[in-house]
N, C-alpha and C positions, 0 to 999 in steps of 0.2 A: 435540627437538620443534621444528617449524619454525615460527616466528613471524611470518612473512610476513604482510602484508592479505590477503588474499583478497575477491573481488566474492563476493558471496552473491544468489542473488533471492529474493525475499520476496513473499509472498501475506497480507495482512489480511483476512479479513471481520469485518465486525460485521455487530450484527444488534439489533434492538427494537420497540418500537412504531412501528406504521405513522406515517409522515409524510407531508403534501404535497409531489409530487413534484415542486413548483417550487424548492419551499424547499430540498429536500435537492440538487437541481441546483446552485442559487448558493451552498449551503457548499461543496459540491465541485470546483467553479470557486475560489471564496475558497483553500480547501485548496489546489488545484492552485497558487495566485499564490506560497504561503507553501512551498511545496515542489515544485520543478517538475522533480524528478528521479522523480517517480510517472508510468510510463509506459502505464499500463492502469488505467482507473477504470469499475466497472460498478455498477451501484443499481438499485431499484426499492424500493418504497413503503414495506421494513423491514429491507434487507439494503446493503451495499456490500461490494464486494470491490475491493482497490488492490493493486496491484503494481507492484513498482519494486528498483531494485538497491541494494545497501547495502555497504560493508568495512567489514572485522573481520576479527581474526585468530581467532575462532573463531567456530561456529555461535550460540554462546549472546550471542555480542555485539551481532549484526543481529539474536537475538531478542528479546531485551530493548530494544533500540531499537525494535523494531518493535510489540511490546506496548503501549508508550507515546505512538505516534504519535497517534493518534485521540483521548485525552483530553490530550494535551499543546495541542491545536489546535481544542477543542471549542470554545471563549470567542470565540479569537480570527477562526477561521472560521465559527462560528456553528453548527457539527456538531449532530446530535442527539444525546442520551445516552444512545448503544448500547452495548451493550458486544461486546469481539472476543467471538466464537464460533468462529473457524478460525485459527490458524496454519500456514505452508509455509515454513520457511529451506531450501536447496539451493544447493549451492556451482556456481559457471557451469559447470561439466565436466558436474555431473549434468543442468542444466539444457539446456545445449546438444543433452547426447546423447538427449537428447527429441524434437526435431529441430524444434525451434519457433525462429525468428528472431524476437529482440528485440533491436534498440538497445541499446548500452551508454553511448550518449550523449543527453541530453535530449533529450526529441522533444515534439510538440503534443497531448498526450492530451486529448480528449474526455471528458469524463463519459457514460456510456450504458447503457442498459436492460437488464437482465439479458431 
């Protein structure tokens, strides 16, 4: 069995009751500061969806990291108390051959509106 790292990408949504969506803007800014490897941030008034790359050498490793990102960072960013509703781990082969260009290196994500 190969134990390599492997990049994985990763898709989070949560999801809960509606928020102002000034407020969930500047947790997701705050989030962005505390993790600025999340290269796609999308929200509106009950939902967020984040996307960003992770290693592991296997898929349950970027899952489990990735299950706990959002209440690891509730406090400290200020998040609402939503809870995930979606998971997506796929290793970069599968990813690429989607044929979608993403950075594999930090970039300026935006927070923005679904």
């Amino acid at each position: 069995m190969d134990s390599a790292v492997r990049l994985w990408h990763v898709t989070v949504t949560v999801s809960g009751d509606p928020q102002p969506l000034t407020a969930t803007q500047d947790a997701l800014r705050a989030l962005h500061g505390e993790r600025p490897f999340i290269h796609s941030i999308r929200y509106d008034e009950d939902r967020v969806e984040l996307q960003y790359w992770e290693e592991g050498e296997e898929m349950v490793d970027a899952a489990s990291l990735a299950l706990r990102l959002w209440n690891e960072h509730r406090g400290s960013a200020g998040l609402p108390a939503w809870k995930v509703v979606g998971l997506e781990v796929v290793e970069r082969e599968t990813f690429q051959g989607r044929h979608q260009v993403t950075p594999l290196a930090n970039s300026d994500a935006h927070p923005r509106r679904f």
